[in-house]
GUVEXLUM-97425 format. One record per residue: residue in three letters; x, y, z of N, C-alpha, C in turn; residue number from 1. Coordinates in pm, 1 decimal, padded with zeros to 6 digits, always signed. Each point is the difference from the previous one (the first is absolute). Example, Ala and Ser with C-alpha at 12.3 -4.5 7.8 and 13.67 -1.06 7.14 Angstrom:
! residues 2
site res = ALA; nu = +01319.0; nv = -00569.0; nw = +00780.0; cau = -00089.0; cav = +00119.0; caw = +00000.0; cu = +00090.0; cv = +00120.0; cw = +00000.0; n = 1
site res = SER; nu = -00035.0; nv = +00105.0; nw = -00072.0; cau = +00082.0; cav = +00119.0; caw = +00006.0; cu = -00077.0; cv = +00109.0; cw = +00073.0; n = 2
//
This chain:
! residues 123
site res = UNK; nu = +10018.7; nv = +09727.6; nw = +07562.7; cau = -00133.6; cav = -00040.0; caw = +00042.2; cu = -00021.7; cv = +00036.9; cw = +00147.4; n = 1
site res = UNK; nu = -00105.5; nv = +00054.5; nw = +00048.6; cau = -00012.4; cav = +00050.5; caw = +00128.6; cu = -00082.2; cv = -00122.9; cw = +00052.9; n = 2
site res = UNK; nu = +00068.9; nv = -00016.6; nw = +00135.8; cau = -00057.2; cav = -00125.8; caw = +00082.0; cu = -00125.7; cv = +00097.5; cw = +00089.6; n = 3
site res = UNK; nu = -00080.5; nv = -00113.8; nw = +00020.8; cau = -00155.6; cav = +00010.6; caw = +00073.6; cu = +00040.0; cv = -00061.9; cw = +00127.5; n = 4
site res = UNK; nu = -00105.1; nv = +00026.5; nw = +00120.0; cau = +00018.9; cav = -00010.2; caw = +00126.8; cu = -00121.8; cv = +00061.6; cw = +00050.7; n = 5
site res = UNK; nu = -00087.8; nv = -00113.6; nw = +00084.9; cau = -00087.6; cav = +00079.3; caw = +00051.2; cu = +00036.0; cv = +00014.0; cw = +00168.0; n = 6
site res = UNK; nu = -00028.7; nv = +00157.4; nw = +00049.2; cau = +00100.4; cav = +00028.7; caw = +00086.4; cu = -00071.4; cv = +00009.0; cw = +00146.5; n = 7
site res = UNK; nu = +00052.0; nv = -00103.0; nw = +00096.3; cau = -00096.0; cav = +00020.5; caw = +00088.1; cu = +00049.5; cv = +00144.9; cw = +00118.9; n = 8
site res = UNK; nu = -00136.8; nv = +00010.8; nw = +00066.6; cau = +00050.0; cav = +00101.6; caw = +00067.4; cu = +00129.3; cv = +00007.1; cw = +00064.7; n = 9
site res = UNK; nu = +00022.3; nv = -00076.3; nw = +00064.2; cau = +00155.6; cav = -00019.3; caw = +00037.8; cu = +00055.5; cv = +00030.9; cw = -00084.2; n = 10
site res = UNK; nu = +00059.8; nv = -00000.8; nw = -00086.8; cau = +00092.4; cav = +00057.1; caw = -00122.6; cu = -00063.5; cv = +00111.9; cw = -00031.7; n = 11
site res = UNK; nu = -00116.1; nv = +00040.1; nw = +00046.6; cau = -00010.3; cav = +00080.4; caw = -00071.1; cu = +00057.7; cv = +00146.5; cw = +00066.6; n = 12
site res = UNK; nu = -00046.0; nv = -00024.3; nw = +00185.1; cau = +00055.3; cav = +00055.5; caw = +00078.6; cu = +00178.9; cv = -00000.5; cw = +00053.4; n = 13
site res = UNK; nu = +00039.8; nv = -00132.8; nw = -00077.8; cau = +00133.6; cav = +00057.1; caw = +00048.4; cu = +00081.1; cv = +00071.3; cw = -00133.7; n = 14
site res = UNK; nu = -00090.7; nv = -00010.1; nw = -00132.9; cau = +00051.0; cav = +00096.1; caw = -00088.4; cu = +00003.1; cv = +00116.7; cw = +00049.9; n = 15
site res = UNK; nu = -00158.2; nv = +00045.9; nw = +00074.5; cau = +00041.1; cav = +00148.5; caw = +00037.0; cu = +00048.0; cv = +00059.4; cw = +00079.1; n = 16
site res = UNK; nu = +00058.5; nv = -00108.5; nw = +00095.6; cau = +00111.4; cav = +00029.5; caw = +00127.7; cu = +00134.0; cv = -00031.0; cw = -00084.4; n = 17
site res = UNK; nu = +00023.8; nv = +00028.8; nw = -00118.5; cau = +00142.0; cav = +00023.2; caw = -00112.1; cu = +00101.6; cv = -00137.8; cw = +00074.1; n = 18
site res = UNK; nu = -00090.4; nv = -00143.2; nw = +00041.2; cau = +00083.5; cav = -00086.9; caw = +00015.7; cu = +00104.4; cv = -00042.5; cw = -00148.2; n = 19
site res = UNK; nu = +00121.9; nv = -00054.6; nw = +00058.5; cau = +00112.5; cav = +00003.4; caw = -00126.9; cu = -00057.4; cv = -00142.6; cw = -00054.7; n = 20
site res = UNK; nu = -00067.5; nv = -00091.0; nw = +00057.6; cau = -00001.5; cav = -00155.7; caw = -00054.8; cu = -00118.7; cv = +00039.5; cw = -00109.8; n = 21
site res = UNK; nu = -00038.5; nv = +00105.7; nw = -00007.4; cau = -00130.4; cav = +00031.1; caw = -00051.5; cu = +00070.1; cv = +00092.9; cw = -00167.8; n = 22
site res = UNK; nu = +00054.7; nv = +00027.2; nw = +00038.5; cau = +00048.7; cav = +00093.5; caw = -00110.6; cu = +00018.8; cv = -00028.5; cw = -00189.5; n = 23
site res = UNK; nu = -00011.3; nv = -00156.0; nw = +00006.5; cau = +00016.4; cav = -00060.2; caw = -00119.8; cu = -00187.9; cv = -00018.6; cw = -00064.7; n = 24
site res = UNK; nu = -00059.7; nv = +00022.7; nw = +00111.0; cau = -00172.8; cav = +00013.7; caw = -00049.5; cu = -00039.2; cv = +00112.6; cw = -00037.8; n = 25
site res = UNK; nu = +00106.1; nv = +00098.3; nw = -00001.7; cau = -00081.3; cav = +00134.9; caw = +00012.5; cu = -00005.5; cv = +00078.1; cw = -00164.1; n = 26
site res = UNK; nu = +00073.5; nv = -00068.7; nw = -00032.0; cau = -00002.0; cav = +00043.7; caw = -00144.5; cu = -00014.6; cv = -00081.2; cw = -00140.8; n = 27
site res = UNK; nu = -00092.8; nv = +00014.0; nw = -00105.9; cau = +00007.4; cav = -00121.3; caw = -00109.1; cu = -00042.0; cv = -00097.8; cw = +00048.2; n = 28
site res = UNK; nu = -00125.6; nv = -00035.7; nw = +00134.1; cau = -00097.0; cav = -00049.5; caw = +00017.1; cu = -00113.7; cv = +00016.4; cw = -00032.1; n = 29
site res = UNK; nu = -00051.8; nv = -00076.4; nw = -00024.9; cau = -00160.0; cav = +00011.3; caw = +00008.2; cu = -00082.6; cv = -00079.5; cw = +00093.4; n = 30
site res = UNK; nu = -00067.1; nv = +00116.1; nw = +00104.0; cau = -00058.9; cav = +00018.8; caw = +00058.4; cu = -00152.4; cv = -00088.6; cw = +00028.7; n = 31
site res = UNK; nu = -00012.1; nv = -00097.9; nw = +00105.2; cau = -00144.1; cav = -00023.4; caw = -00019.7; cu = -00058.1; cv = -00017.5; cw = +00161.1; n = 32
site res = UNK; nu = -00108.2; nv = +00064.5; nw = +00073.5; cau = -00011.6; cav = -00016.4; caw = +00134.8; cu = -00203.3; cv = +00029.3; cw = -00028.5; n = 33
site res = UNK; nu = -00030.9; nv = -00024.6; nw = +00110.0; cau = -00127.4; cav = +00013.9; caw = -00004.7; cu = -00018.8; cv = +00144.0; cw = +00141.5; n = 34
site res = UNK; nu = -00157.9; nv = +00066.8; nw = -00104.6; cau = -00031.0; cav = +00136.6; caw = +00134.0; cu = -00013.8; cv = -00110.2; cw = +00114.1; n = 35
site res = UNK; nu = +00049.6; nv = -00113.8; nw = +00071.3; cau = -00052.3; cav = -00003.6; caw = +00175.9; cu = +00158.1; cv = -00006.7; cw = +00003.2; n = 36
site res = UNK; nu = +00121.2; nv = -00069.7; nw = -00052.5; cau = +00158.9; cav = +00112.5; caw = +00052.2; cu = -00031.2; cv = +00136.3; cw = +00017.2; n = 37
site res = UNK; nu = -00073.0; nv = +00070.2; nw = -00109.1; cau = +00060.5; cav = +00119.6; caw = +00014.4; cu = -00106.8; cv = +00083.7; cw = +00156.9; n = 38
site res = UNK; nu = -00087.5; nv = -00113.1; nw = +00058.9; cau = -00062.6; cav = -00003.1; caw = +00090.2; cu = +00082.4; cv = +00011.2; cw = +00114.0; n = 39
site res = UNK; nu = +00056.9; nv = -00137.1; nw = +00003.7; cau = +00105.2; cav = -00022.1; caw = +00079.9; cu = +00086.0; cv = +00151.7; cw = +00015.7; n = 40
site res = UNK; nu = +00068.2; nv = -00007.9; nw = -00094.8; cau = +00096.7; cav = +00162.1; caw = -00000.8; cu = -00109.1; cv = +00095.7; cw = +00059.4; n = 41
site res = UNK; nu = -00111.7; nv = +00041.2; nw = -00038.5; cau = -00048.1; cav = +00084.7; caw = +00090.0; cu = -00008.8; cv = -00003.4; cw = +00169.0; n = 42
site res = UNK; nu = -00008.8; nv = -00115.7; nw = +00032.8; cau = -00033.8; cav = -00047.2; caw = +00129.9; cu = +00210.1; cv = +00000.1; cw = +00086.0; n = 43
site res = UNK; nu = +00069.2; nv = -00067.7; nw = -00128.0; cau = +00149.7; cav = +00041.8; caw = +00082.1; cu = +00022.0; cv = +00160.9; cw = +00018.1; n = 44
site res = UNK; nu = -00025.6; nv = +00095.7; nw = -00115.0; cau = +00006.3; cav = +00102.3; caw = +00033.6; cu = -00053.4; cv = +00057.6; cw = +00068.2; n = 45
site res = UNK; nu = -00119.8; nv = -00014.2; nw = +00063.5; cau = -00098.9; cav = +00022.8; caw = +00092.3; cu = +00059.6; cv = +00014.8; cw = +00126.1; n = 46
site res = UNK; nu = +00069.1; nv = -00213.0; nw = +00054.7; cau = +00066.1; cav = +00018.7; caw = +00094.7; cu = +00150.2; cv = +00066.3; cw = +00027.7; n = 47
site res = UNK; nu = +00046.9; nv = +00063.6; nw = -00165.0; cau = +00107.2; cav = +00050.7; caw = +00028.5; cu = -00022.1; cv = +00153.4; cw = +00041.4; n = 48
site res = UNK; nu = -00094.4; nv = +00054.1; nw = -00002.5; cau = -00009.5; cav = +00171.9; caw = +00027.7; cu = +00023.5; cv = +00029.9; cw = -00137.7; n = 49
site res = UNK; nu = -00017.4; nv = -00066.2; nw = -00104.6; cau = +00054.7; cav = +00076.7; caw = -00131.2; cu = -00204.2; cv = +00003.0; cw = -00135.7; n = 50
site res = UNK; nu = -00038.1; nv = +00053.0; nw = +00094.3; cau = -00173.1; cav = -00051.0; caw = -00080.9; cu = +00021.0; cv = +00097.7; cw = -00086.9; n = 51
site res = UNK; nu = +00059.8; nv = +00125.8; nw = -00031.2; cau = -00010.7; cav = +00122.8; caw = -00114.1; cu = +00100.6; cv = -00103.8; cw = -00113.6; n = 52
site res = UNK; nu = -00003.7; nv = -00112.3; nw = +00013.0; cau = +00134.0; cav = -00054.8; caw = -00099.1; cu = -00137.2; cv = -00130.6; cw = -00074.4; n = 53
site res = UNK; nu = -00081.1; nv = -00037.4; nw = +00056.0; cau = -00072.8; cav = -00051.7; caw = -00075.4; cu = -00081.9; cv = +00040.6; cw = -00117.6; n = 54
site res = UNK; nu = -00057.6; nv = +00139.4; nw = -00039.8; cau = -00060.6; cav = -00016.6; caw = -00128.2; cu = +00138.6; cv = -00009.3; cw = -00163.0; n = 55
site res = UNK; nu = +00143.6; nv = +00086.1; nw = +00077.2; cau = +00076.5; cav = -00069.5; caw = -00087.5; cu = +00053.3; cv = -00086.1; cw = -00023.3; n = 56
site res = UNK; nu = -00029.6; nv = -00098.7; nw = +00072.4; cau = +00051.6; cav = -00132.0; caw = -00008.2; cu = -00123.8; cv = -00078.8; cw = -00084.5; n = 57
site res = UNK; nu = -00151.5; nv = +00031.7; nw = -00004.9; cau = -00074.4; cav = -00066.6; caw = -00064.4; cu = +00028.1; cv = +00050.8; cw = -00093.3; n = 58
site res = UNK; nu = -00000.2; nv = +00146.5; nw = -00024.3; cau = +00013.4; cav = +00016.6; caw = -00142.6; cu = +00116.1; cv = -00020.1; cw = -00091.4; n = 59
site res = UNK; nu = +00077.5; nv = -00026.9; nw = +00023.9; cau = +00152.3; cav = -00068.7; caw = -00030.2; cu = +00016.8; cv = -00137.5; cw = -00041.7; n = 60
site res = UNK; nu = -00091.1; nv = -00056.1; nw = +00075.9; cau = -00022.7; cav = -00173.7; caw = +00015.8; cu = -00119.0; cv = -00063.8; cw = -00030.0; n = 61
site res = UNK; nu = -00119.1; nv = +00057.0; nw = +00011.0; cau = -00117.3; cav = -00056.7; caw = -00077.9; cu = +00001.2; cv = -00001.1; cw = -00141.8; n = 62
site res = UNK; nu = +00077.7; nv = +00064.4; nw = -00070.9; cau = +00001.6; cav = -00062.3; caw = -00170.2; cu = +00038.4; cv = -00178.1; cw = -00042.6; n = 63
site res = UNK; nu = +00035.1; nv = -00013.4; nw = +00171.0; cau = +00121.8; cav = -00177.5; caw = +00003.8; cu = -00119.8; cv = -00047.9; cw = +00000.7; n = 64
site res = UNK; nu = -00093.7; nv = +00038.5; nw = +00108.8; cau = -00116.1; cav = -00121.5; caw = +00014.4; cu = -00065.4; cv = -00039.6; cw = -00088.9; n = 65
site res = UNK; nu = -00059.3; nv = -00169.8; nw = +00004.6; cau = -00034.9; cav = -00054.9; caw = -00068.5; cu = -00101.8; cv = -00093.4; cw = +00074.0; n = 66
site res = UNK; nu = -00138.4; nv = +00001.8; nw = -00087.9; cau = -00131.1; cav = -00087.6; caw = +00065.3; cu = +00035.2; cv = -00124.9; cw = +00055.8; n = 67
site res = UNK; nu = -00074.1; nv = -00094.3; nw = +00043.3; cau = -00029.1; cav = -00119.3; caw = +00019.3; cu = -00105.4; cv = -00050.5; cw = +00023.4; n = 68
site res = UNK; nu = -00038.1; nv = -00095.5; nw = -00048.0; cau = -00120.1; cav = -00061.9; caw = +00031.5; cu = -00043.9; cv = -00049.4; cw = +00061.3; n = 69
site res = UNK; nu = -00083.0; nv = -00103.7; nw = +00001.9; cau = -00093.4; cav = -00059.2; caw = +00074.1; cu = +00073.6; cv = -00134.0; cw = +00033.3; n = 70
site res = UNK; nu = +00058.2; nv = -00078.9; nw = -00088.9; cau = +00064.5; cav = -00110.5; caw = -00001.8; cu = +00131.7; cv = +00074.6; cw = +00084.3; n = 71
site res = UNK; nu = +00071.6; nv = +00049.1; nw = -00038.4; cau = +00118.7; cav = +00053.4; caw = +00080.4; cu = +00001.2; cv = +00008.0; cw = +00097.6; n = 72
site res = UNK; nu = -00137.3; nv = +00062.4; nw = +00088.1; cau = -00082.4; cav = +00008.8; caw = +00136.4; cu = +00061.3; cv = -00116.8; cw = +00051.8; n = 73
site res = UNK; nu = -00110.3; nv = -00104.6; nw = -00047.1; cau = +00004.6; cav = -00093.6; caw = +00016.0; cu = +00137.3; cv = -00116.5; cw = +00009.5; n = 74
site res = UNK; nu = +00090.5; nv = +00035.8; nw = -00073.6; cau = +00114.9; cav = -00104.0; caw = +00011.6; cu = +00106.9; cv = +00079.9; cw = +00124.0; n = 75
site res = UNK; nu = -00030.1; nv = +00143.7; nw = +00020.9; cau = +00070.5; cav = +00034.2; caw = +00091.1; cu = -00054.4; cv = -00049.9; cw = +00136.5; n = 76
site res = UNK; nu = -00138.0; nv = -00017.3; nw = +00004.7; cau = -00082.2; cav = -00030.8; caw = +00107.6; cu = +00068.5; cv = -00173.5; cw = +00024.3; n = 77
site res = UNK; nu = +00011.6; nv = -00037.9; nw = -00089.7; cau = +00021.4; cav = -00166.6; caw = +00027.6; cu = +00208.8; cv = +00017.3; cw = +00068.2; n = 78
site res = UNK; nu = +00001.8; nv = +00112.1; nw = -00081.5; cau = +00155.4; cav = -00033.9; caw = -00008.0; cu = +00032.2; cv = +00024.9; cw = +00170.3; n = 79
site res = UNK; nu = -00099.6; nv = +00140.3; nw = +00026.1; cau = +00030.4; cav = +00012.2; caw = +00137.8; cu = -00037.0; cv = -00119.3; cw = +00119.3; n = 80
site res = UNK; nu = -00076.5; nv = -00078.7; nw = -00021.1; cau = -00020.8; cav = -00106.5; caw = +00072.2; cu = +00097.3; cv = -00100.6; cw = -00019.1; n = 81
site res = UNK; nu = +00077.1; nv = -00071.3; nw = -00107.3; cau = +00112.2; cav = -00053.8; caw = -00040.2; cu = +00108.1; cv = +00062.1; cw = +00104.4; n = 82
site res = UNK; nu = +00021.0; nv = +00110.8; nw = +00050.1; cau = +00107.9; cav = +00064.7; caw = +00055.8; cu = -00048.1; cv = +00050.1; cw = +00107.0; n = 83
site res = UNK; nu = -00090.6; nv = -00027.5; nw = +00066.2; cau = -00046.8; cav = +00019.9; caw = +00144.1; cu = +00053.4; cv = +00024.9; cw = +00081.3; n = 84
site res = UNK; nu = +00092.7; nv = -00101.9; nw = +00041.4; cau = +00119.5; cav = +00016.7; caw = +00070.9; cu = +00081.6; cv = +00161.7; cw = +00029.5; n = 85
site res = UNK; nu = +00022.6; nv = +00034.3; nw = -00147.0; cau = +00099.2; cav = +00109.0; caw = -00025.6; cu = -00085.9; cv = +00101.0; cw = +00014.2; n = 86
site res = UNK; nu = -00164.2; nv = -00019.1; nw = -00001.2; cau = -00058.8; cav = +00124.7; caw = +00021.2; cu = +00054.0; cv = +00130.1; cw = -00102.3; n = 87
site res = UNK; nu = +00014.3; nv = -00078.6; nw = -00103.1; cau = +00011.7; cav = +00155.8; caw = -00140.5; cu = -00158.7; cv = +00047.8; cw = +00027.3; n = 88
site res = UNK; nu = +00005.7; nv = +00145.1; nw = -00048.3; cau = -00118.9; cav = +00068.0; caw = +00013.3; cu = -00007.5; cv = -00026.3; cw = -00146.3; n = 89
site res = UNK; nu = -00164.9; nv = +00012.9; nw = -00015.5; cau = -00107.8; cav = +00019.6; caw = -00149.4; cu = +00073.6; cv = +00055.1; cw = -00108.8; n = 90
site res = UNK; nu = +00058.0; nv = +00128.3; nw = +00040.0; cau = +00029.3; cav = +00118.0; caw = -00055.4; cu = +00135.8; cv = -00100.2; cw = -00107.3; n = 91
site res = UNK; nu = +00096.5; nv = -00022.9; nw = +00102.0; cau = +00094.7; cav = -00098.9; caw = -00066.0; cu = -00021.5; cv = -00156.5; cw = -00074.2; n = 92
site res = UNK; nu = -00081.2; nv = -00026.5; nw = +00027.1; cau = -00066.5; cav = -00121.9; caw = -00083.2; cu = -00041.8; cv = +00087.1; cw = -00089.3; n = 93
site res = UNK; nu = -00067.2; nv = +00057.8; nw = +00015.4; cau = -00060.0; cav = +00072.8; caw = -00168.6; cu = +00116.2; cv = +00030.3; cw = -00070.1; n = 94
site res = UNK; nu = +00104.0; nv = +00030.5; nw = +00023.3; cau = +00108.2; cav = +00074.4; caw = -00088.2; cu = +00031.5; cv = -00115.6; cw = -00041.2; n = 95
site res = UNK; nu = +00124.0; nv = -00113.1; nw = +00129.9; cau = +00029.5; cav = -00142.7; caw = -00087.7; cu = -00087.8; cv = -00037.9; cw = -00145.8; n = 96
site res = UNK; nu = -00116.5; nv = +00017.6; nw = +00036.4; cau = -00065.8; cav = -00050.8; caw = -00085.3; cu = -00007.5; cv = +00076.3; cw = -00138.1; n = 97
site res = UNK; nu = -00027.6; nv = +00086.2; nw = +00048.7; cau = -00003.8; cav = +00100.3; caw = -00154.2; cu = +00181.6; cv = -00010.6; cw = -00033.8; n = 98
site res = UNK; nu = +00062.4; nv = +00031.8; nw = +00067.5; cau = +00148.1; cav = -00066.6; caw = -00105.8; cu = +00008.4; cv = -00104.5; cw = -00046.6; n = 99
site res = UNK; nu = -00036.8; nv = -00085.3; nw = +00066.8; cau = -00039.4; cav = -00156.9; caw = -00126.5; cu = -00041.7; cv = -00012.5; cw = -00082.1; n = 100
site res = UNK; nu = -00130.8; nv = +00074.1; nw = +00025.6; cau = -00097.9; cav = -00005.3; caw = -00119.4; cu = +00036.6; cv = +00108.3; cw = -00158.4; n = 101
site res = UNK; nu = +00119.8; nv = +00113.6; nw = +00047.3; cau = +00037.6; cav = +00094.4; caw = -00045.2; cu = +00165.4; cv = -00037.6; cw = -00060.4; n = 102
site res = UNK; nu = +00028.9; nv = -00154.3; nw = +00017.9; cau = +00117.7; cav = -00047.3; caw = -00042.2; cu = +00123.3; cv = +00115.1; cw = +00065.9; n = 103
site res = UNK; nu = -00005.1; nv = +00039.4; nw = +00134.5; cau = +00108.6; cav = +00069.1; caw = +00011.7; cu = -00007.0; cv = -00034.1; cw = +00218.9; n = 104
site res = UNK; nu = +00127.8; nv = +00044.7; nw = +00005.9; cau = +00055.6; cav = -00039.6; caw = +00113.6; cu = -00054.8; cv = +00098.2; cw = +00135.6; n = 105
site res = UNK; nu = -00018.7; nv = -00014.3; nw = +00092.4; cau = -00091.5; cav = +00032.6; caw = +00116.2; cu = +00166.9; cv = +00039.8; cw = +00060.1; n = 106
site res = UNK; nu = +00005.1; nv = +00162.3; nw = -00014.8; cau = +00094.5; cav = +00040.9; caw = +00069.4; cu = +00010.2; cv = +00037.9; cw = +00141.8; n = 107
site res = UNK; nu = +00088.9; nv = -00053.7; nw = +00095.1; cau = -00049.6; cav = +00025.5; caw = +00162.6; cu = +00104.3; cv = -00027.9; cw = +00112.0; n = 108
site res = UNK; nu = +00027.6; nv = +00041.7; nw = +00065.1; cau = +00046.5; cav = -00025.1; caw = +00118.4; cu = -00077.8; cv = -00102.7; cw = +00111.8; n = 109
site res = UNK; nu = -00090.4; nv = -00013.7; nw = -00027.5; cau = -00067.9; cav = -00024.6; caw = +00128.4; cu = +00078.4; cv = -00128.0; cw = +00046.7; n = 110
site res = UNK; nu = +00058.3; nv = -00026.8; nw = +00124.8; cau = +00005.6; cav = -00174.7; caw = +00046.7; cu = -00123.8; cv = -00103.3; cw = -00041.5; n = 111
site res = UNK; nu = -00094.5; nv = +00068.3; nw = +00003.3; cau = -00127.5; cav = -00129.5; caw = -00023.5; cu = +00038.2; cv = -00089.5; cw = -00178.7; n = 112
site res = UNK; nu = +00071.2; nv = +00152.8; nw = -00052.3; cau = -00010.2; cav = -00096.5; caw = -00149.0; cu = +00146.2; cv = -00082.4; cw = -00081.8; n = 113
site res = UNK; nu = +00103.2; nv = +00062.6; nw = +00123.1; cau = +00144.3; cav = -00077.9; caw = -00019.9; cu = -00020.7; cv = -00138.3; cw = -00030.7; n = 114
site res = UNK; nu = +00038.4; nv = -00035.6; nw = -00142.0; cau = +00025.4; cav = -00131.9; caw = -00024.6; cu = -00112.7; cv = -00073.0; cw = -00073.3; n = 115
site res = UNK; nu = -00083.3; nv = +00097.5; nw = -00025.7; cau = -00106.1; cav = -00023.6; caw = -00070.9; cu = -00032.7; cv = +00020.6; cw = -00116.6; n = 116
site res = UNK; nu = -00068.9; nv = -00086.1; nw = -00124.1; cau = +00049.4; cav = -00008.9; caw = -00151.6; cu = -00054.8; cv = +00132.8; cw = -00057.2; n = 117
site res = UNK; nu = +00030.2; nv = +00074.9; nw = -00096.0; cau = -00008.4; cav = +00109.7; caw = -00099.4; cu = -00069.3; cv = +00142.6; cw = +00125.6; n = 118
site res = UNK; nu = +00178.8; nv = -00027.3; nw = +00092.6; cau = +00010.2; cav = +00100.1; caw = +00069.9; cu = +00114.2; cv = +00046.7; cw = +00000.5; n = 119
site res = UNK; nu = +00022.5; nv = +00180.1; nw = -00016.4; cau = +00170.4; cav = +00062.0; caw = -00008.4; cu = -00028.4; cv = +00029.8; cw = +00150.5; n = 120
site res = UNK; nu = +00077.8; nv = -00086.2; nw = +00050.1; cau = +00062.3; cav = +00085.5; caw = +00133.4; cu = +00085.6; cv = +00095.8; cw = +00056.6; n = 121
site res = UNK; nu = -00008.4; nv = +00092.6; nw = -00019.9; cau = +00076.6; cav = +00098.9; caw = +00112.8; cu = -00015.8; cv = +00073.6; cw = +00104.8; n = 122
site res = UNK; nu = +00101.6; nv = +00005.6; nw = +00072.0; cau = -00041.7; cav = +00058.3; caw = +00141.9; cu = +00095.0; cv = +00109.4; cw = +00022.5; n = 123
//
């Protein structure tokens, strides 16, 4: 059975820097991120000098994305106020959320989400 994971940019970027903690996602996953990661990735590659690397990276990775709605908006909007403090951006509340709502685990490195429920952490 292939395990699900919706992958936030962080994972998604240290997959493609061939990190080793990453290496057990890369295969016989299934894939779920929304086009504003693969936003994000445009904007890291941007600041990396690597911008001729973005239309293959959308086209590689936009078959993963998946809609959200209006309510989703919305619970990420609340969720981000719940976590104020930690200052998660939109972008990452929307994902938490759509992995919840998508019964699968919010894959990430980030410090903001260490220790936090129906989250795979790696760094």
């Amino acid at each position: 059975m292939t395990k699900s994971f919706f992958f936030d940019t962080y994972a998604l970027i240290e997959i493609g820097k061939d990190n080793d903690n990453y290496k057990l996602y890369k295969k016989n996953i299934k894939i779920l991120v929304t086009m504003l990661n693969l936003m994000e990735i445009a904007y890291f590659l941007i600041r990396e000098n690597k911008e001729g690397e973005i239309e293959e990276i959308f086209n590689k990775l936009s078959r993963f994305a998946i809609p959200y709605t209006k309510k989703i908006l919305i619970d990420a909007a609340k969720m981000k106020y719940q976590y104020k403090k930690a200052r998660l951006s939109y972008i990452d509340c929307i994902g938490y959320i759509l992995a919840k709502n998508h019964k699968v685990k919010f894959l990430t490195g980030d410090e903001k989400f260490k220790g936090m429920e129906n989250v795979e952490f790696v760094k």
